[in-house]
NULO-67960 format. One line per 2 residues: number of its first residue (from 0); for each residue z, x, y of N, C-alpha, C, O. Coordinates in nm, 3 decimals. Atoms other than C-alpha are relative to their C-alpha. Example, Ala and Ser with C-alpha at 12.3 -4.5 7.8 and 13.67 -1.06 7.14 Angstrom:
// residues 2
0> 0.000:0.089:-0.119:0.780:1.230:-0.450:0.000:0.090:0.120:0.066:0.194:0.118 ~ -0.006:-0.082:-0.119:0.714:1.367:-0.106:0.073:-0.077:0.109:0.090:-0.026:0.220
END
This chain:
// residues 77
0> 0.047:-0.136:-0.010:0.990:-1.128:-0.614:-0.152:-0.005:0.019:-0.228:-0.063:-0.059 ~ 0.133:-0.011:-0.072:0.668:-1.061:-0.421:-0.098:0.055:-0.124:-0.211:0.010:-0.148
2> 0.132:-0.050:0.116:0.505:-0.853:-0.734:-0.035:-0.074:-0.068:-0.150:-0.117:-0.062 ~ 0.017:0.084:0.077:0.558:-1.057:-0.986:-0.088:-0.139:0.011:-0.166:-0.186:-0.072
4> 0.114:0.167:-0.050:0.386:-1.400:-0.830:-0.128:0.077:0.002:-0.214:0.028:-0.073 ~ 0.164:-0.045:0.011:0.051:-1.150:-0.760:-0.010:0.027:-0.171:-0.104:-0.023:-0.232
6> 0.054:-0.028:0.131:0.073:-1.026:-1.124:0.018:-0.112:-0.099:0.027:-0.082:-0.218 ~ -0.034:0.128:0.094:0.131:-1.375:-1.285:-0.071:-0.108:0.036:-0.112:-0.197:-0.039
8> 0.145:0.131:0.011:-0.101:-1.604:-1.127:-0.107:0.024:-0.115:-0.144:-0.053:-0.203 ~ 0.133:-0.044:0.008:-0.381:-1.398:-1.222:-0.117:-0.048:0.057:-0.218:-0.068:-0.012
10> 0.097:0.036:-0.124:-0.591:-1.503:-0.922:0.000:0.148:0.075:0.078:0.242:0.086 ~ 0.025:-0.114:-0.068:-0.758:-1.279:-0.730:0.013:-0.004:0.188:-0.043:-0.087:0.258
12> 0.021:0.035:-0.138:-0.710:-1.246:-0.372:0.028:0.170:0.138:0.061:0.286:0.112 ~ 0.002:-0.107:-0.048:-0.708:-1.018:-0.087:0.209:0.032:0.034:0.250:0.140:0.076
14> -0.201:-0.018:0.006:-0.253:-1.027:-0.075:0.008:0.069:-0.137:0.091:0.159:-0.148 ~ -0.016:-0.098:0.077:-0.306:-0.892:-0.396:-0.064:0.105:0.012:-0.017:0.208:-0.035
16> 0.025:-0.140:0.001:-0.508:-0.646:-0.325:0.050:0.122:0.117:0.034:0.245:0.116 ~ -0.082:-0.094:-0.088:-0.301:-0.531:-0.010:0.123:0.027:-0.088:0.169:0.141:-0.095
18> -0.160:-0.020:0.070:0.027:-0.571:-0.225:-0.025:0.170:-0.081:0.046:0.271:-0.082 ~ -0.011:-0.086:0.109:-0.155:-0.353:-0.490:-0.070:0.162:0.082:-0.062:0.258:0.005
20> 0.029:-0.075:-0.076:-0.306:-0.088:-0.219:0.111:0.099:0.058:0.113:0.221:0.072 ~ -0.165:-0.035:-0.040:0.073:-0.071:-0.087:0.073:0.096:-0.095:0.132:0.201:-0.069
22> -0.085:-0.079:0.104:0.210:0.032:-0.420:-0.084:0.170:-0.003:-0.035:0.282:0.002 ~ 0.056:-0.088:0.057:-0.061:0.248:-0.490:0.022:0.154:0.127:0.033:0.268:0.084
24> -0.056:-0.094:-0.081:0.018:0.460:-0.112:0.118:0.038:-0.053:0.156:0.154:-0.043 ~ -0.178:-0.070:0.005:0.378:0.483:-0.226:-0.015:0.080:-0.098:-0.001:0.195:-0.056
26> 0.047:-0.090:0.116:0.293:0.650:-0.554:-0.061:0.078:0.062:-0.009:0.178:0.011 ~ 0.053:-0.128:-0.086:0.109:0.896:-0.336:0.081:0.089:0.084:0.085:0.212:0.087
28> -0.064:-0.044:-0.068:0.312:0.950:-0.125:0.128:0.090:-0.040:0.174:0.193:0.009 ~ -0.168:-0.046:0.040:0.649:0.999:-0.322:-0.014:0.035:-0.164:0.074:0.059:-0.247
30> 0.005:-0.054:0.173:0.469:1.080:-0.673:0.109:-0.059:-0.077:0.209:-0.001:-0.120 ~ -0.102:0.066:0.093:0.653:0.843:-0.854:-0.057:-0.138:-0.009:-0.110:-0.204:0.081
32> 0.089:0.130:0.045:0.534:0.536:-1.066:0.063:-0.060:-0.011:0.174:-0.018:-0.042 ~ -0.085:0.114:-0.048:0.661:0.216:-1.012:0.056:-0.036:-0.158:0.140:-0.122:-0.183
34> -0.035:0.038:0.146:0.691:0.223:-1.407:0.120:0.121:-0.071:0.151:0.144:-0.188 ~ -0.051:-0.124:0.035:0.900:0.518:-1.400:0.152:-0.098:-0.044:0.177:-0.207:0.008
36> -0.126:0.045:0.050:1.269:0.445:-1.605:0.095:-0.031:0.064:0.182:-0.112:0.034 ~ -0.154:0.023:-0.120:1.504:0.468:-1.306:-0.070:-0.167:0.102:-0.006:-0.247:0.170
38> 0.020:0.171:-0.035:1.296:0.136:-1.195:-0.024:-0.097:-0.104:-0.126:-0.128:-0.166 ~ 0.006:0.088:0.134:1.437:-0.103:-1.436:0.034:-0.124:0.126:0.037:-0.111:0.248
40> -0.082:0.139:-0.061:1.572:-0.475:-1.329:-0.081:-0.035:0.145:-0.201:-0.041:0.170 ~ 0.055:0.011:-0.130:1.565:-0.544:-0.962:-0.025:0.166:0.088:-0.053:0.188:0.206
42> 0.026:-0.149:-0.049:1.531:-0.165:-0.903:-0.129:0.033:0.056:-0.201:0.007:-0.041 ~ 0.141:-0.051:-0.022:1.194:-0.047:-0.746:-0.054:0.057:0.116:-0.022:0.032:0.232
44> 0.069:-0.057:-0.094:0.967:0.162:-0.584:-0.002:-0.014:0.140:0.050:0.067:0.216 ~ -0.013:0.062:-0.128:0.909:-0.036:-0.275:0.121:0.010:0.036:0.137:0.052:0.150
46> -0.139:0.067:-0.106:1.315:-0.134:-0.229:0.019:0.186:0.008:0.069:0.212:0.118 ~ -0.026:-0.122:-0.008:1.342:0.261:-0.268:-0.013:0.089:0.153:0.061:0.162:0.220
48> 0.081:-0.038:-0.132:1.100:0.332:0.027:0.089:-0.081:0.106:0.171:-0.045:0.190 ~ -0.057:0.082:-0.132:1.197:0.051:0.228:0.166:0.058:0.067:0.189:0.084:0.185
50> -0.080:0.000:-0.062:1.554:0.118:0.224:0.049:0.147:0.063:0.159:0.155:0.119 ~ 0.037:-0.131:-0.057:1.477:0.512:0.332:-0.045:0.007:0.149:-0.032:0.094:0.234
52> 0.078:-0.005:-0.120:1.295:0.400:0.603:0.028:-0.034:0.087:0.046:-0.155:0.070 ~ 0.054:-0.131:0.009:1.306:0.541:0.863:0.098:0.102:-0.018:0.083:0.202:-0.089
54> -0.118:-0.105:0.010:1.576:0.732:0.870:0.002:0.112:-0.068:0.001:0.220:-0.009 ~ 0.000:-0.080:0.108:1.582:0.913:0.546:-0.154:0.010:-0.113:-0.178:0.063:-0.222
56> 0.161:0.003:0.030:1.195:0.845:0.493:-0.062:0.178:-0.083:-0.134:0.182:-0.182 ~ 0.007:-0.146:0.050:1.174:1.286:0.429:0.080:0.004:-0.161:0.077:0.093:-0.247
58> -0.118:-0.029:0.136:1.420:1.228:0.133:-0.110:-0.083:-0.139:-0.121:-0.039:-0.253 ~ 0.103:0.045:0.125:1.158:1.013:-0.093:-0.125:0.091:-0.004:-0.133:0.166:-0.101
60> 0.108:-0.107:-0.048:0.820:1.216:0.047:-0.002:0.048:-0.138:0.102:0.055:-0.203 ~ 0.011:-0.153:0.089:0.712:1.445:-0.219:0.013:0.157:0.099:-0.055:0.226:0.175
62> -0.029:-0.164:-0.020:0.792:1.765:-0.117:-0.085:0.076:0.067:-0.076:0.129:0.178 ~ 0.145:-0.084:0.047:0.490:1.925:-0.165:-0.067:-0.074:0.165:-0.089:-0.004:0.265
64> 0.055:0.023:-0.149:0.350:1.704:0.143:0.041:-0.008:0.133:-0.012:-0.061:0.230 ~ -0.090:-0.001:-0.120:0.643:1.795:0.377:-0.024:0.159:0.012:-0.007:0.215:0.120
66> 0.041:-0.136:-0.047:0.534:2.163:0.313:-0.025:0.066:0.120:-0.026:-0.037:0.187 ~ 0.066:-0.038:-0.102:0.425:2.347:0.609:-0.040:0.120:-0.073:-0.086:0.192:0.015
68> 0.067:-0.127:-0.002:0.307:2.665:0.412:-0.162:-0.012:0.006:-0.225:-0.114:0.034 ~ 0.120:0.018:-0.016:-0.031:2.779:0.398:-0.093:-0.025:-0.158:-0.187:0.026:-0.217
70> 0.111:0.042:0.181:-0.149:2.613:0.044:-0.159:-0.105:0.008:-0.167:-0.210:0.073 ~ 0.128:0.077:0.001:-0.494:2.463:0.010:0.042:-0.121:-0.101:0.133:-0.122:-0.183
72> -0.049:0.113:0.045:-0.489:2.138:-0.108:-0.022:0.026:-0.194:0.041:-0.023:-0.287 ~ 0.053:-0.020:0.163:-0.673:2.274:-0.462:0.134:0.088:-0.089:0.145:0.088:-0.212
74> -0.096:-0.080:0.057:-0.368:2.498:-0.531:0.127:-0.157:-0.018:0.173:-0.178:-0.130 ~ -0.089:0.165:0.027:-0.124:2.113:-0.498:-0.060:-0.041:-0.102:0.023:-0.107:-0.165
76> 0.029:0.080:0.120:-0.330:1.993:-0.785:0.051:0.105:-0.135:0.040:0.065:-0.251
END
């Protein structure tokens, strides 16, 4: 598992910091933390996305950024 080897060396490098850049879009994207309960085991964020994509890519999305009304971004927070 790709996470685990960046968070267990503890070396720094630029693969970890794309790996950890990666996560951190998906949590943006789909408002949901990779620490959240329904990702236990081999369950996770990433295989979530990935296996959405593309197809059903609208079905993870948050919501909120598939909107088309007219909300300012300060009213989303």
């Amino acid at each position: 598992m790709v996470e685990l080897e960046f968070g267990l060396a503890g070396k720094v490098s630029t693969n970890a910091d794309v790996y950890s850049y990666r996560i951190l879009l998906l949590e943006v994207f789909t408002r949901r933390k990779p620490t959240d309960e329904q990702f236990d085991g081999d369950f996770s964020l990433r295989q979530v996305v990935a296996e959405a994509f593309p197809v059903a890519l609208s079905e993870v999305i948050d919501s909120n950024l598939l909107n088309e009304s007219n909300t300012t971004p300060t009213q989303l927070l």
